[in-house]
N, C-alpha and C positions, 0 to 999 in steps of 0.2 A: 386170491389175487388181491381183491382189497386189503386185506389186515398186513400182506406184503407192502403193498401201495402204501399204508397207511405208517406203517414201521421205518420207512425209508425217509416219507416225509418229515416226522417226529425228530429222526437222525441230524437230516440236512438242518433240519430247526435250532437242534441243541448244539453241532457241530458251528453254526453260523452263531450263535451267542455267545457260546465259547471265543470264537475268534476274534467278536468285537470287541469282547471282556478284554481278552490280551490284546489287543491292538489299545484298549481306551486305558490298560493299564501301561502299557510302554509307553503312550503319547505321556501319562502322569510325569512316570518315573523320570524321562527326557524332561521335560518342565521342569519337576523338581529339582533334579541335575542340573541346569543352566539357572535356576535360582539358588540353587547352595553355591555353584560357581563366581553367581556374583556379590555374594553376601561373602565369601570369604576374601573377593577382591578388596571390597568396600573395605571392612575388616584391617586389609593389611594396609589399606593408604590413611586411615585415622586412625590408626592406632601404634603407639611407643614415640620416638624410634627405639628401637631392641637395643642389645648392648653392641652386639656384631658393626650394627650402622654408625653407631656411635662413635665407635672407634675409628670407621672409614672416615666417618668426616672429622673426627679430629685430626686424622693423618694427614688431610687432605688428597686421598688415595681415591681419585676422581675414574680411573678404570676400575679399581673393585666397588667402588658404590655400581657405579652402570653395569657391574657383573651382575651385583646384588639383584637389584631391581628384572633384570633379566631371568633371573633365576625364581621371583617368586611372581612374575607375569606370565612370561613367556608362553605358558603353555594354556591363558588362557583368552589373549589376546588373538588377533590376524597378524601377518608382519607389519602391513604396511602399518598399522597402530602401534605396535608396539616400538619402533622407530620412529613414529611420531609424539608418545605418550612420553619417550626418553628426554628427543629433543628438547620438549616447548616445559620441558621439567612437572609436569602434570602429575608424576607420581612422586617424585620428591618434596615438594615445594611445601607441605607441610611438615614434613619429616625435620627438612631444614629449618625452617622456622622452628617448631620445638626445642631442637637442638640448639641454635641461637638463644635463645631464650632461658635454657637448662629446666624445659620443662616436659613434661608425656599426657601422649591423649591416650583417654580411654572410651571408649563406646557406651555408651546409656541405652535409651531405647534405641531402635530401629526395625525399619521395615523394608521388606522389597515385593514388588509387587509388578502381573505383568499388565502390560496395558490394554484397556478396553477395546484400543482405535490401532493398534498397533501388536501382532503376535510376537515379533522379533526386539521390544520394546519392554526396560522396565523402568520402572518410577521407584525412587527409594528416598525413606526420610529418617535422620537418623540424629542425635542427639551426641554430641562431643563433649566429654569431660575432660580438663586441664586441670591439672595437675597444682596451678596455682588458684583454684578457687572457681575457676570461669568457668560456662557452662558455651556452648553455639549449636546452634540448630542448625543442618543442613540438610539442603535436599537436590534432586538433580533427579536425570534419566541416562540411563545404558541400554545402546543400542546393541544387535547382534546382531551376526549372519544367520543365515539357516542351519549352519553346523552348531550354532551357540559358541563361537568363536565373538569376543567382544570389537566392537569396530568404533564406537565413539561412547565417551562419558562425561555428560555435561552437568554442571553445576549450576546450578538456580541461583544462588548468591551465595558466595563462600568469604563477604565481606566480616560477618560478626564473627568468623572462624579467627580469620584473621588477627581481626582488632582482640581476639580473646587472649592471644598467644603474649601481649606485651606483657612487662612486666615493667615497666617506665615508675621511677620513685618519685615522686614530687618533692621539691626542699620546701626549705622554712618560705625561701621567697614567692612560692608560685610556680617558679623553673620545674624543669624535671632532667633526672641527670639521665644522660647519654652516652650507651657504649660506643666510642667510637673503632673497637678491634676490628669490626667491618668493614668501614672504609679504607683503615691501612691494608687489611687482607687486600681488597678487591682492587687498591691503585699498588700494588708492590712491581708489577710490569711498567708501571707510569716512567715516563721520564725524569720525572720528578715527585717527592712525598709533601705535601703540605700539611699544614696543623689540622686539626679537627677537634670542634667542640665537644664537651667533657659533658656540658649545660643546653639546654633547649628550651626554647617560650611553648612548647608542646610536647605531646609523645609521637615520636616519627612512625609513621606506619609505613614509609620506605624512600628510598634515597635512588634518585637519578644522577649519572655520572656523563656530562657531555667535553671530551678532549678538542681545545680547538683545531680548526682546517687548516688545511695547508701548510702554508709555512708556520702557524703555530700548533701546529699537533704535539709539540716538544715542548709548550711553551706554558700552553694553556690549560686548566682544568675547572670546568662548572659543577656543580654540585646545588639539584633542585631537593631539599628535606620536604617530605610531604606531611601533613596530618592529617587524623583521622577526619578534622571536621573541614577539608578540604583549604586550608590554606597551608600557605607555602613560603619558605623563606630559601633565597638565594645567595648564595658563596660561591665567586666566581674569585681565582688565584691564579696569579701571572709570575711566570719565573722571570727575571733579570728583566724585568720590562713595569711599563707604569698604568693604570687605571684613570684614565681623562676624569674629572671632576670638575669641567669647563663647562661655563653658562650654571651653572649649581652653586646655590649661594650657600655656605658651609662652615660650620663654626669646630672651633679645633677643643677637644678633648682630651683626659688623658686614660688611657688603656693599659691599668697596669704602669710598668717604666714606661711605657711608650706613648708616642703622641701619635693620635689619630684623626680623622676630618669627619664630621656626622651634618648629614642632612635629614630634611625631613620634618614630620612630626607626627605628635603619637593619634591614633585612628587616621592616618593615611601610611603609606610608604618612606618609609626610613631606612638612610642608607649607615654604613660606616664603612671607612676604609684609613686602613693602616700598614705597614710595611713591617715582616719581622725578616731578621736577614737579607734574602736576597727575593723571598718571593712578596708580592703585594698582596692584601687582602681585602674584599669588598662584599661587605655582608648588608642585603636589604630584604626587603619584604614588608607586607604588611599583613598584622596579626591583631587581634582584639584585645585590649587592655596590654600591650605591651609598649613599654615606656623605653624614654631616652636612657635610662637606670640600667632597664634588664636589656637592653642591646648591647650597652658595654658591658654587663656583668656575662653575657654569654660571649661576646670577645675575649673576655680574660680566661674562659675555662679552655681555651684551646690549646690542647698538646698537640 
């Protein structure tokens, strides 16, 4: 009766090790699985864009991009993210910019890792090659559900990603030229097309577009060009209408053929404003080392 007793026991022993074995190996494998899931996510949001993408946004075939993107998430996001990861452009927005730019990332090192404080949490740092010579470090955290469904992915600073992607020429003067195929893209619905600078006293690392209110939403268009080292120059353009220069003491210039009004001086705020055709032009800001010289020489590169 004991060596039964004893046989039974031995059983249940090895029977119950066995099962934790398999239960500690599926909890693995599951882990593993939701870490290869999010290393292949990572993967496809820094890396190309492919040719396939390429071609959408040249088309500007803005329902098969959102097909695209659907088709390589989809299945591993929740809805409500992946509706919002479309909207707020979170899985594009580097794609785009490469492509702007006519350059590809590639992946270097990388890591994902799950988190000490957090099981449904991972931490990832990864290392971006460009194509034009740049390298950016990035890092952030992806959250999950308990299915390993993706529910938020945040980024820690994806500022030097960014600034990597330019590819901005510097001239002989200092300037740096400027595509501006962008701006005519993005105002082609405008009521109106105004010129835009060819020349910039910096390399833009992005461009604000504000339409005036009300009775001038037809009329008006502002344009904030950012830089990297956080200053700013303003172009604001008025169709059939005029630009006050009252109470500003202003001395007259020439712009190319044309005569223009310049206020200002250099290390403060300097304005210029001039008229081609029918719309007015008033270009100010202030910028470091940029002179009465390079305000009209970037006036004159506007097509």
């Amino acid at each position: 009766m004991m060596k039964k007793f004893l046989f039974i026991a031995i059983t249940l022993f090895i029977t119950a090790g066995c099962a934790s074995t398999q239960s500690s190996g599926e909890n693995t494998e599951e882990e593993n699985t939701t870490e290869g899931d999010l290393t292949k996510v990572l993967e496809q949001i820094f890396s190309g864009p492919e040719k396939e993408l390429e071609r959408l946004y040249e088309e500007d075939n803005y329902e098969g991009i959102s097909n695209y993107y659907m088709a390589q998430f989809e299945s591993y996001f929740t809805e409500e993210f992946m509706t919002q990861a479309v909207d707020t452009n979170l899985l594009s927005s580097f794609h785009q910019k490469a492509y702007g730019n006519d350059v590809q990332m590639e992946i270097g090192n990388m890591s994902v890792e799950q988190s000490e404080e957090t099981e449904t949490a991972y931490d990832f740092e990864m290392q971006i090659l460009i194509s034009n010579g740049e390298t950016a470090d990035v890092s952030g955290r992806v959250n999950t559900n308990e299915e390993g469904k993706i529910t938020r992915i945040h980024y820690n600073d994806i500022q030097t990603l960014l600034h990597a992607f330019d590819t901005a020429v510097e001239t002989e003067d200092g300037l740096f030229e400027y595509d501006r195929s962008k701006l005519v893209s993005r105002t082609e619905d405008e009521a109106y097309q105004p010129k835009y600078p060819t020349i910039m006293p910096f390399e833009v690392d992005g461009v604000e577009i504000e339409a005036g209110v009300m009775e001038q939403k037809d009329t008006v268009l502002t344009f904030i060009f950012h830089a990297e080292t956080n200053e700013t120059m303003e172009l604001m353009t008025v169709k059939d209408g005029e630009i006050s220069s009252q109470d500003i003491e202003t001395e007259e210039v020439s712009i190319g053929d044309q005569t223009g009004q310049y206020a200002g001086n250099e290390g403060e705020t300097q304005r210029l404003m001039w008229k081609d055709g029918s719309i007015m032009y008033e270009w100010k800001g202030k910028v470091d080392g940029l002179s009465k010289d390079d305000l009209i020489t970037v006036a004159e590169s506007f097509e």
